[in-house]
Steps between C-alpha positions, in 0.01 A plus 500: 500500500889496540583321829872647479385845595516604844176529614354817675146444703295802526207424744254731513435587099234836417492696221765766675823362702443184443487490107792759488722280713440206231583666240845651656561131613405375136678730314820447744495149379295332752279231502152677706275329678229725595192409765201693534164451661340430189580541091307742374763709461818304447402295224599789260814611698630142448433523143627804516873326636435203260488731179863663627685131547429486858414189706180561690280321735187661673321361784175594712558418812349638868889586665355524842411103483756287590385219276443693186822675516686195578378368168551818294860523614530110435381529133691842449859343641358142296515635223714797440787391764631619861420829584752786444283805604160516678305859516204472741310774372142378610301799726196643645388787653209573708430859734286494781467708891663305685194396712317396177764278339347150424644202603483373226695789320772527712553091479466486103794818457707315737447166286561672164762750604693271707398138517532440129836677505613240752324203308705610219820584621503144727458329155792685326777491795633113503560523098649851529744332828550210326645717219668786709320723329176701395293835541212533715310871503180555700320815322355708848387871542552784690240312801788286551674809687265794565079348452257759456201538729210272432770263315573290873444131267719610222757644702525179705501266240762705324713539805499166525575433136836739561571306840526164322723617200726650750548195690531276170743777398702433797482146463521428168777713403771351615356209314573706174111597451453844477159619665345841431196666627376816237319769657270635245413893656221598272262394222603327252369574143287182416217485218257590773643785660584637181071619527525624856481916516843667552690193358820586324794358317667720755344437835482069472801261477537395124480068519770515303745673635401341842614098310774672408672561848348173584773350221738691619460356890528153294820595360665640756831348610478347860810723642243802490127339526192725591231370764239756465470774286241801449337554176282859446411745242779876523171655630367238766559694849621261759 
């Protein structure tokens, strides 16, 4: 691992977004620290970085626990340096009537949609102030402005999630961190949904292309930063 490379923290690592935003970070010439629930499926992705000259650290880690993140973001900043980027990418989803929504579901998509995004970002911010600098993007969804029926638990945790990276945004900026909530307005084209009938190259958000623009938010000069920003496939109707 190179401690001289800016590092770039991508919590909330699956086979989809998450992977593609750690390899646009590695190949940019970032040191990637990537957490995910468990590491079934990151072991190879960080050999994967390794084999390419990156530096590479993967941790499992339960985000929505203040304890356990608090470590993971210790070790990741412990070892690889202070924090130039953090990507809270970490969601769930859940639909039920409104009537028949669980308790239980509507408190665990608030806790991983927006709890962990806040036990995250707190962790980043003083390095980032006490350097004047750094990137913070919350990944969100088209709940975060117009929630489907039977989607009243996603759609609050995710207007919540928006709500908070406003506020930061408003905060922070000043401060010279740039905050930046991504509205993602459609499926995106993981290994799973790949098998789900009607799935198309042409109808899903390519991973890809979605890290992409989440570089270019990075690198945008602070005279002309973006807050939020809508992300959909040429065909999605909205």
């Amino acid at each position: 691992m190179n401690p001289e490379k800016p590092l770039a923290i991508v919590a909330g690592v699956g086979p989809g977004l998450g992977a593609a935003l750690c390899r646009q970070f590695s190949a940019a010439g970032y040191a990637v620290a990537g957490l995910a629930r468990t590491r079934h499926h990151t072991n190879a992705l960080a050999a994967e970085l390794e084999a390419g000259g990156g530096s590479t650290l993967m941790l499992a880690c339960d985000l929505t626990d203040e304890a356990a993140a608090h470590t993971a973001m210790e070790e990741a900043t412990d070892r690889l340096g202070p924090p130039e980027i953090l990507v809270y990418n970490a969601g769930a989803i859940a639909m039920h009537a409104f009537a028949e929504t669980p308790v239980e579901d509507f408190d665990r998509l608030w806790a991983i949609n927006c709890r962990g995004a806040f036990l995250c970002a707190r962790h980043v911010v003083p390095a980032m102030q006490a350097r004047g600098q750094g990137t913070i993007i919350f990944t969100g969804a088209s709940a975060a402005t117009k929630p489907a029926a039977r989607f009243a638990a996603f759609g609050a945790a995710k207007f919540a999630l928006r709500g908070m990276a406003q506020a930061m945004a408003r905060e922070l900026g000043p401060q010279g961190i740039h905050v930046a909530h991504v509205i993602i307005d459609g499926m995106i084209l993981t290994p799973k949904n790949r098998d789900r009938p009607g799935v198309t190259t042409d109808n899903t958000l390519d991973p890809d292309a979605i890290a992409q623009t989440y570089l270019a938010l990075i690198r945008q000069n602070r005279s002309a930063w973006t807050q939020e920003i809508d992300l959909r496939p040429n065909v999605e109707t909205f």
